[in-house]
C-alpha positions in Angstrom: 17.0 -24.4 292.8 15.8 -21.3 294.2 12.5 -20.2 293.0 12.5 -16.6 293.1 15.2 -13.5 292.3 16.5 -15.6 288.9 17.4 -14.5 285.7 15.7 -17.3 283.5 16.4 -17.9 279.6 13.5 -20.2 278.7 13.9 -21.6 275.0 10.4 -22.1 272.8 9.0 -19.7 274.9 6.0 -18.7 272.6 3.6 -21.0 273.5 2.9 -24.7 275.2 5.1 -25.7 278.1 7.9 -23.3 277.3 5.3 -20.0 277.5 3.2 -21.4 281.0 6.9 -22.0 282.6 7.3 -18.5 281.7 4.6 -17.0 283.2 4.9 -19.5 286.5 8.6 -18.3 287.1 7.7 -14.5 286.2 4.3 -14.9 289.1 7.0 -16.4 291.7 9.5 -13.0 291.3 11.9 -14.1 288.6 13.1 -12.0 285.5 12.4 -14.2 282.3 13.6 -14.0 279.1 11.8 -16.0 276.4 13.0 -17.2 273.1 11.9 -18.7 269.7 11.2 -18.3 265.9 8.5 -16.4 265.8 9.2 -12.8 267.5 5.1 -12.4 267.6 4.4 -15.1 269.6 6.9 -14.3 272.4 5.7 -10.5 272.5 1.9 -12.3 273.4 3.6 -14.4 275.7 5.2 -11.2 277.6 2.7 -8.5 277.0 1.9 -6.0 279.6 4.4 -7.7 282.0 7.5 -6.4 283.8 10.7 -8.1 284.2 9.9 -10.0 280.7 11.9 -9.9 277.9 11.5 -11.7 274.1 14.4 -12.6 272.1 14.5 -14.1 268.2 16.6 -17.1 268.3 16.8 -20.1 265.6 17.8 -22.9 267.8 18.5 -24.9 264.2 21.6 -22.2 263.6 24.8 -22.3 265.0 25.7 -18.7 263.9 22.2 -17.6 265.5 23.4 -19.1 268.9 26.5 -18.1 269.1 25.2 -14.2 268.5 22.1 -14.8 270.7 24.2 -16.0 273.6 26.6 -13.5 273.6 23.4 -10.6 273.3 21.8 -12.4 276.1 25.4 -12.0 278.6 25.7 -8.8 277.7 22.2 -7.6 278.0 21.1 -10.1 280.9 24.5 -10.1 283.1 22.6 -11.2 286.3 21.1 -14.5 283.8 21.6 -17.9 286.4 19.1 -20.0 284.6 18.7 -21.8 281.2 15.5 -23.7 280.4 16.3 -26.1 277.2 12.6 -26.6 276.1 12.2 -25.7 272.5 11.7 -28.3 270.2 9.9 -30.5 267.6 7.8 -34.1 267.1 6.8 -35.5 263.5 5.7 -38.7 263.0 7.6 -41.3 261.1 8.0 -44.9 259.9 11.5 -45.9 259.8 9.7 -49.0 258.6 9.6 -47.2 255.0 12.3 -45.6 253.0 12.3 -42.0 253.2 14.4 -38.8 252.8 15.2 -38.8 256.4 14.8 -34.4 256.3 12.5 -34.8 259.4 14.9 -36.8 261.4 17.7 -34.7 260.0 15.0 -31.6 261.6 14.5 -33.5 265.1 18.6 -34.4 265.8 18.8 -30.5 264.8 16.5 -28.8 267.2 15.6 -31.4 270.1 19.5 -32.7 270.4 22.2 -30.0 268.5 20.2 -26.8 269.7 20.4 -27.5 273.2 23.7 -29.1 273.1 25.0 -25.5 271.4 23.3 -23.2 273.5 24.1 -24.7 277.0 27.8 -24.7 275.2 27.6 -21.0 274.4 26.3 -20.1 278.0 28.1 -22.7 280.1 31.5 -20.0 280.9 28.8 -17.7 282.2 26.8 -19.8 284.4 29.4 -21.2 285.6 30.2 -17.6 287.3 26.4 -17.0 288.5 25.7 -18.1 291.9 22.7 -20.7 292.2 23.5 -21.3 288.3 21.3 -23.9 286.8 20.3 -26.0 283.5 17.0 -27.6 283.1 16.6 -30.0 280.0 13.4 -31.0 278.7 12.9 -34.4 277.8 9.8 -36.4 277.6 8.4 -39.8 278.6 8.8 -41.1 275.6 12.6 -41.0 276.4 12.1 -44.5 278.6 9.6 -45.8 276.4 9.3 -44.8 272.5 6.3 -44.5 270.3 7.5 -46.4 267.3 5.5 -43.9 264.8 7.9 -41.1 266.5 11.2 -43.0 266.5 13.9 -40.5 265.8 11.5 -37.8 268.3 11.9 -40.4 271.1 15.4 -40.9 270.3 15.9 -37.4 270.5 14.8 -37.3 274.0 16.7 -40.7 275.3 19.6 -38.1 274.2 18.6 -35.7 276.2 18.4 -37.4 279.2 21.3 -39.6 278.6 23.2 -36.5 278.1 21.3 -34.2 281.2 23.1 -37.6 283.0 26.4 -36.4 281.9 26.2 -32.8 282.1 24.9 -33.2 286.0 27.6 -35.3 286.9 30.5 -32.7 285.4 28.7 -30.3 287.0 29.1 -31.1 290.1 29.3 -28.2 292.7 29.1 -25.7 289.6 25.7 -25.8 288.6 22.6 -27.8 289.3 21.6 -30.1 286.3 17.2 -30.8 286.3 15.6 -33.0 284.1 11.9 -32.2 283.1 10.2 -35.4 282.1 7.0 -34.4 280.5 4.4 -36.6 279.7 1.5 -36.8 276.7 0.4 -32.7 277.4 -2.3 -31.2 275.3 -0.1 -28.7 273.6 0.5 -27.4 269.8 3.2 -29.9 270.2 1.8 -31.6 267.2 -1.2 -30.8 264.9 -4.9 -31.5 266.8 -2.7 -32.3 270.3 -4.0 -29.3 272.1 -8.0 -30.9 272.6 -6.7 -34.4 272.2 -9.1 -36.7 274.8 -6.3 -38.9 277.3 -3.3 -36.5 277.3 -2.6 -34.1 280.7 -4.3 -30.4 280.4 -1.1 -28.2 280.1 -2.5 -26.1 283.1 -3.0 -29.3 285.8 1.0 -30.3 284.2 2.0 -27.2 284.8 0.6 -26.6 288.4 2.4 -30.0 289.2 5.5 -29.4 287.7 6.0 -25.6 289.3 4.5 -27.6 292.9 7.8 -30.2 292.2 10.3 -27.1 291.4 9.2 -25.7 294.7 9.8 -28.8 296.7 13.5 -28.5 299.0 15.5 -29.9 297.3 14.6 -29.9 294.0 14.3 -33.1 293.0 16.8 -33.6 289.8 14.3 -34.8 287.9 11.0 -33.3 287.6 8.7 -36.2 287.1 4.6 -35.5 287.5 2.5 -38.5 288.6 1.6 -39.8 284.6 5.2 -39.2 283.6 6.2 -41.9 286.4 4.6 -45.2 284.1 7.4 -44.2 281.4 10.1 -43.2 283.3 10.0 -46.1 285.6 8.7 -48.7 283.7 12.0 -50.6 282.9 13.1 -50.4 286.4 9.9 -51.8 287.6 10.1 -54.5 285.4 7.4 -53.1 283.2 8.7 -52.4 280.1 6.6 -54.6 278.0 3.3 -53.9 279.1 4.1 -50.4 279.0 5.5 -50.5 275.5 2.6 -52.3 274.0 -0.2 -50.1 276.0 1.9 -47.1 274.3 2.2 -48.6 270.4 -0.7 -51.2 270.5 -2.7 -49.1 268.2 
């Protein structure tokens, strides 16, 4: 992936690790265009910056894509890029009966969204030179919380999926997998300060330090990410498991 002279389409782009991805790509000479909910939160995350551009989208709507995609292509012709990072984590127990709306939420947003918007775009990458897709998944993609079952599963989609999508790909456009770790984010409530999760700014400086590296690695993997994603090849599964849901 070339780092500089893109037109990049990040998704959640209002705060956390969708808005410092942002910035990072804007700093290194890239046009960005951020997306999200709330139309507030993307205007603080482009103010007083050139070459950055906020867009409403609700990932949750099919409707919504379909018109945002086809707004993007026509206002963004030049766009080679699309960042799938928007999404959500709630806790559950599927331990307990429940009315299953929040898993519902999570298959909606962190699987569907992604799945519809790389859909809607794929005809026009696919004609962009140095075209690329990078899905966000998450550690907890090779080993789950249990108290975030259907978030994790989510994820294991994702990357099972980014699998699939690379390999079709092929010579068309380059398929990255961003594994993120525990980050201190507004993720979930209180996860911003909490003590033991990365700093979003030392992920972030890692992750941009990764994207620059020739090639780009196809999945972007910072050093605490590693005890997840490699703990059932290692042979660590177990341990790993239990350090993650002892509590």
């Amino acid at each position: 992936m070339k780092t500089a002279n893109n037109t990049i389409l990040i998704t959640g782009g209002g705060s956390g690790i969708g808005r410092e991805l942002a910035l990072r790509f804007h700093e290194l000479g890239n046009t960005v265009i951020v997306s999200g909910r709330r139309l507030q939160s993307l205007k603080e995350t482009i103010a007083g910056r050139a070459n950055m551009h906020a867009i409403e989208l609700d990932i949750d709507d099919p409707t919504d894509i379909s018109a945002f995609a086809q707004r993007v292509v026509e206002e963004y012709p030049t766009l080679n890029v699309l960042i799938n990072n928007a999404g959500i984590m709630r806790y559950d127990d599927l331990s307990t009966k429940s009315d299953l709306l929040d898993a519902e939420a999570h298959i909606t947003t962190n699987l569907l969204g992604p799945v519809r918007l790389t859909n809607a775009l794929l005809d026009h990458l696919k004609r962009q030179s140095g075209a690329v897709i990078v899905n966000v998944s998450s550690g907890l993609a090779f080993v789950p919380r249990t108290d975030a079952a259907i978030y994790s599963a989510t994820k294991a989609a994702i990357h099972s999926m980014t699998q699939s999508l690379r390999h079709r790909l092929a010579g068309q456009i380059e398929v990255i997998e961003l594994v993120p770790p525990a980050v201190q984010t507004e993720l979930t409530p209180g996860q911003a300060n909490r003590e033991g999760y990365l700093p979003l700014g030392a992920f972030i400086d890692e992750v941009m330090a990764l994207f620059c590296e020739t090639p780009t690695p196809e999945e972007i993997i910072v050093e605490r990410a590693r005890l997840q994603r490699l703990a059932e090849r290692e042979g660590r599964f177990a341990q790993v498991f239990e350090r993650i849901n002892g509590h």
